[in-house]
C-alpha positions in Angstrom: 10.9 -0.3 -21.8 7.3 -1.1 -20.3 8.4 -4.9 -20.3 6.9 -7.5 -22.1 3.3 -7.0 -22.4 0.8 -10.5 -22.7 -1.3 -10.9 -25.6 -4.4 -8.7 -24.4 -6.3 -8.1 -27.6 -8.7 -5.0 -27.2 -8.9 -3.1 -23.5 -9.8 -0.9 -21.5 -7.1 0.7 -19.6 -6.3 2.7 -16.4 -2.6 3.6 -15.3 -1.3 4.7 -12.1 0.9 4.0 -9.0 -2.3 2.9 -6.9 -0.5 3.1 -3.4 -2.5 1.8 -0.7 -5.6 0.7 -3.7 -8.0 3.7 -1.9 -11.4 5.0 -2.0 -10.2 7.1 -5.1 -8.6 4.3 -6.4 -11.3 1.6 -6.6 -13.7 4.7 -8.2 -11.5 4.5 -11.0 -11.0 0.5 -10.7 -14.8 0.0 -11.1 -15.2 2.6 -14.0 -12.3 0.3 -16.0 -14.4 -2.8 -15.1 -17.3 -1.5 -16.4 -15.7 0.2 -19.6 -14.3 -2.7 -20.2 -17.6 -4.7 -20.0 -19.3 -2.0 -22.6 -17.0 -2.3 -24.8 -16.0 -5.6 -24.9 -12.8 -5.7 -23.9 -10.3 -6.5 -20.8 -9.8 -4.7 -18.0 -5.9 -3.2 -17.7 -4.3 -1.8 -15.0 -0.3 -0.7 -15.8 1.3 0.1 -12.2 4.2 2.3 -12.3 7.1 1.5 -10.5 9.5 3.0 -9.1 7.1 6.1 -7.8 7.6 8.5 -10.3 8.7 11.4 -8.1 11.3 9.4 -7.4 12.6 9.4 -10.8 12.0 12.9 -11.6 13.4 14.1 -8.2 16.6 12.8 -7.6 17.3 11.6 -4.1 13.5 11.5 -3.3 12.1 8.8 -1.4 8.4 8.2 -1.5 6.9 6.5 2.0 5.0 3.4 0.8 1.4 2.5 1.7 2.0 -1.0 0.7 5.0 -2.7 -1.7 4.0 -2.9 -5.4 3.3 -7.0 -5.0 0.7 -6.2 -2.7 -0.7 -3.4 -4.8 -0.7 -6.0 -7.6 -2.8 -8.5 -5.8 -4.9 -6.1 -4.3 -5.8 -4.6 -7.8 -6.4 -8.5 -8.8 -9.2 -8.2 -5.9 -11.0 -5.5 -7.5 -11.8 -7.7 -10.3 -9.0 -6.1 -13.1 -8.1 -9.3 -15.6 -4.5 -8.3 -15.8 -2.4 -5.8 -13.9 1.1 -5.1 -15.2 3.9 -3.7 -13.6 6.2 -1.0 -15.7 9.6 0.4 -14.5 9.3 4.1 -14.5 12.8 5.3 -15.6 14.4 8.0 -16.7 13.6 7.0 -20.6 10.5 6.8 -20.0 10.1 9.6 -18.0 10.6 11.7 -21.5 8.3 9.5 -24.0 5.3 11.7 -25.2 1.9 10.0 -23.7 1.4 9.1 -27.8 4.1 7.6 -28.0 3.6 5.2 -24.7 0.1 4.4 -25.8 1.5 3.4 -29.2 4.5 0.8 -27.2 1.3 -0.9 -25.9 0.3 -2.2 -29.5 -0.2 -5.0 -30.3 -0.5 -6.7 -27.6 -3.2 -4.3 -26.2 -5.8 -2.5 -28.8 -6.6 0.3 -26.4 -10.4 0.8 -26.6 -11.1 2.9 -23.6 -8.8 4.8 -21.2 -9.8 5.8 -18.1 -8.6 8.8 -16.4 -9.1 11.5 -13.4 -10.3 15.1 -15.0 -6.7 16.4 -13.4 -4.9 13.2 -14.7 -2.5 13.9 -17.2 0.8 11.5 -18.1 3.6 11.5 -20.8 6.8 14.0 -21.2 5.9 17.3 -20.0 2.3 15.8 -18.3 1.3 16.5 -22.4 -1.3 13.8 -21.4 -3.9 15.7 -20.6 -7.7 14.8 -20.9 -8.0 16.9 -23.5 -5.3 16.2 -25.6 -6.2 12.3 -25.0 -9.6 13.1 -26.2 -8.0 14.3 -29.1 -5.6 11.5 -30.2 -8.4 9.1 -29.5 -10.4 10.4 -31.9 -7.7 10.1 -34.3 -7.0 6.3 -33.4 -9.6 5.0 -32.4 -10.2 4.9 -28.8 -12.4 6.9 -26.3 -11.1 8.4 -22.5 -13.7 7.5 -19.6 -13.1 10.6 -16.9 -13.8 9.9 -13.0 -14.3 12.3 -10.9 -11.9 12.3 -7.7 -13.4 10.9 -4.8 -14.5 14.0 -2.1 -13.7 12.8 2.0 -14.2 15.7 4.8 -14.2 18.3 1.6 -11.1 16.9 0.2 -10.2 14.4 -2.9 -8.9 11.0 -1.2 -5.7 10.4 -2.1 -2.2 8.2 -1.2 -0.8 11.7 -0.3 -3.4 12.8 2.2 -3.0 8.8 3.7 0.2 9.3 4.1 -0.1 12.6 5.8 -2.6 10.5 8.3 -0.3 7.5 8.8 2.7 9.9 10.0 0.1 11.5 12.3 -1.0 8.1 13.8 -4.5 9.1 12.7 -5.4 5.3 11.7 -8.8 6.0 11.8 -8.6 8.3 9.2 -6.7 5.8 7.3 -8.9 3.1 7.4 -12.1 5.4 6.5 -9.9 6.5 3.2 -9.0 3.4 1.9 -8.0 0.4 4.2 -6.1 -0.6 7.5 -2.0 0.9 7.7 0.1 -1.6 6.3 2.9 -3.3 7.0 5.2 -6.7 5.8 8.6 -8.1 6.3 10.4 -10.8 7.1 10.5 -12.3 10.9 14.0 -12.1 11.8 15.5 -12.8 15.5 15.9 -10.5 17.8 17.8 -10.2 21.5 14.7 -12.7 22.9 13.7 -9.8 25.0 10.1 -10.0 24.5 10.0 -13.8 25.2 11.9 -13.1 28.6 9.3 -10.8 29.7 6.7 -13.3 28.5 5.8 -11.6 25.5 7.5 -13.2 22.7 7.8 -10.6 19.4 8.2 -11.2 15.9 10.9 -8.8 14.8 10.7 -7.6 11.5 12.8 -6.3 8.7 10.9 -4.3 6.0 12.6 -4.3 2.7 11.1 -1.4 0.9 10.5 2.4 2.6 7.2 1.5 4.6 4.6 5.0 5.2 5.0 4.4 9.2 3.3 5.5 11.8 4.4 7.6 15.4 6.8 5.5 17.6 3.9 3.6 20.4 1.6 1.1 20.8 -0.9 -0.2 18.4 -3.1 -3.2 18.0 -3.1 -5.0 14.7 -4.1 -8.1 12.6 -1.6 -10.2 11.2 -0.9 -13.2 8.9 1.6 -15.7 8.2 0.9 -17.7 5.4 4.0 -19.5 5.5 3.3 -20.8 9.0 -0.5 -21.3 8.7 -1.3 -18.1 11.0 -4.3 -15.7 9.7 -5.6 -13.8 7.9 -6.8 -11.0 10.7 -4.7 -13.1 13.8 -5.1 -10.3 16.8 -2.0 -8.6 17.3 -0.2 -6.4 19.9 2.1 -4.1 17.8 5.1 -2.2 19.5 7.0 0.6 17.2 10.2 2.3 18.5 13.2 2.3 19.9 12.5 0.5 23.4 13.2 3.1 25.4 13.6 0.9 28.8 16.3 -0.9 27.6 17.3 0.6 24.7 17.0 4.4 24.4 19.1 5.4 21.7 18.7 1.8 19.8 17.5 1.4 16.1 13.4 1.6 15.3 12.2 -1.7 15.7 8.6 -2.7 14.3 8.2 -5.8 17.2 4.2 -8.0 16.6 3.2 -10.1 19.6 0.9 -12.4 18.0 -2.0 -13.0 20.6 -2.8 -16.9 21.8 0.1 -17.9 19.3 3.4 -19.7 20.4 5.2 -20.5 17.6 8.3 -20.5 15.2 7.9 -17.7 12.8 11.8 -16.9 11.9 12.4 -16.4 8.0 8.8 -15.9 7.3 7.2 -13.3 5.6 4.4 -11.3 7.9 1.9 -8.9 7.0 0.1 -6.7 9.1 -2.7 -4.5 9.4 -2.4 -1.9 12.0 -5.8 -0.6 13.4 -5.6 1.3 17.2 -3.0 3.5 18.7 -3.2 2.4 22.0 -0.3 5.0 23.9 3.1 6.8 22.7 5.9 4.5 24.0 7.2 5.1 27.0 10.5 4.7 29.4 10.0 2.7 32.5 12.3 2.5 35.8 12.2 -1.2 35.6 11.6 -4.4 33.5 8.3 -5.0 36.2 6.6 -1.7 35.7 7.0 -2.5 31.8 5.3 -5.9 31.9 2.2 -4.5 34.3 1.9 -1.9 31.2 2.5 -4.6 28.8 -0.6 -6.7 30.1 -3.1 -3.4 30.4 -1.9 -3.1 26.6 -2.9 -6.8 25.7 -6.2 -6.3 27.9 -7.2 -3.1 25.7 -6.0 -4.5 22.4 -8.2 -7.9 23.1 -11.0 -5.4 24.0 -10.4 -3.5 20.7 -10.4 -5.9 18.5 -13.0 -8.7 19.7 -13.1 -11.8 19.8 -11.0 -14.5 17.5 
């Protein structure tokens, strides 16, 4: 049910979805590191997967800060030994939080498990702090509680990022956690960039991506697979084109800045950091590239140099 498990030996654990590895996030990442380090033991982070409110309501779908590979190596960063991915299904959806800590024996002897003072997991949310307190005193482990992160008044959170990605408030993004995020696969397009001299990589996104407003943004982007970045400037268009294409499919379309190259088939990720304009309609292809070049002047202004 929570997949197979490596040979840990004793840990210190933390569980969660960790969308978009926050502010909040890394509180909680740092208290494992360091329970882990007082008592000896490994630091653990499980990762749920699928979001569990997409489980537990049907038909839901839950906007994505980042896909759950990126979450993985991302919690790698913050110095946890071994991350773990478990399918959140139905089945285990109803286990009792006992019962799940139990499914983790042998291969992890939980010694510490961290938690939020409103965390609570298992059948029913039965997982309380409290009741964790409880059962660890009865097997042998002891719970490590982290107070939520406080932003502007409020506990940092994927939610609230979310809430600020839709809004196109990237600055509020990156002072919660880290740049919007973005990654798909480069896939062609109709060449209408390259004819106006601004060649785009067009992208397909393979999981439900937290996106911003249709418009203009600058960005930083990488292509491992072709030797381009990490943090290569980037002019990033988001919409539906309305010059030539009004009523056309939302395309996510990165010019990469000083870059001519073939990128089809490979996998880009992006960081998007300025909101440069809403998108616009223009009464010809001309007017569009003079607004196309003010764009590239601001977004090489925006983000510097290199």
């Amino acid at each position: 049910m929570i997949g197979q498990l490596p040979s840990i030996g004793p840990a210190a654990v933390v569980m969660g979805v960790f969308d978009g590895v926050h502010r909040g996030h890394r509180a909680m990442l740092q208290a494992t590191r360091q329970a882990a380090r007082e008592s000896g033991a490994a630091s653990v982070a499980l990762v749920f997967d699928p979001h569990p409110d997409e489980v537990i309501h049907a038909g839901r779908r839950v906007p994505r800060l980042m896909p759950p590979a990126v979450v993985e190596r991302r919690l790698s960063g913050q110095g946890i030994e071994v991350v773990h991915l478990v399918h959140f299904d139905r089945q285990l959806q109803g286990v009792a939080a006992e019962e799940f800590l139990a499914m983790l024996d042998p291969a992890i002897e939980l010694r510490r498990l961290v938690m939020t003072p409103q965390s609570a997991f298992g059948r029913g949310r039965g997982g309380t702090v409290a009741r964790m307190r409880e059962h660890g005193r009865e097997v042998g482990f002891e719970v490590v509680t982290v107070d939520p992160v406080i932003d502007d008044g409020e506990p940092v959170s994927s939610s609230r990022i979310r809430e600020a990605v839709a809004a196109g408030d990237l600055s509020t993004v990156r002072r919660l956690g880290s740049p919007a995020y973005l990654e798909g696969t480069v896939v062609e397009g109709d060449h209408r960039g390259r004819e106006l001299g601004y060649p785009t990589a067009n992208l397909r996104i393979d999981y439900v991506p937290a996106m911003p407003p249709n418009g203009i943004y600058t960005g930083r982007a990488a292509v491992p697979a072709r030797g381009v970045g990490p943090g290569h400037r980037a002019l990033v268009s988001i919409g539906v084109r309305p010059t030539f294409h009004p009523h056309g499919a939302r395309l996510v379309e990165v010019h990469l800045l000083d870059f001519d190259g073939d990128l089809y088939g490979a996998s880009l990720e992006l960081e998007l950091h300025d909101r440069l304009r809403d998108e616009q309609r223009f009464g010809d292809a001309a007017a569009l590239v003079a607004q196309m070049h003010r764009d590239e002047a601001d977004a090489r202004r925006l983000l510097g140099p290199g």
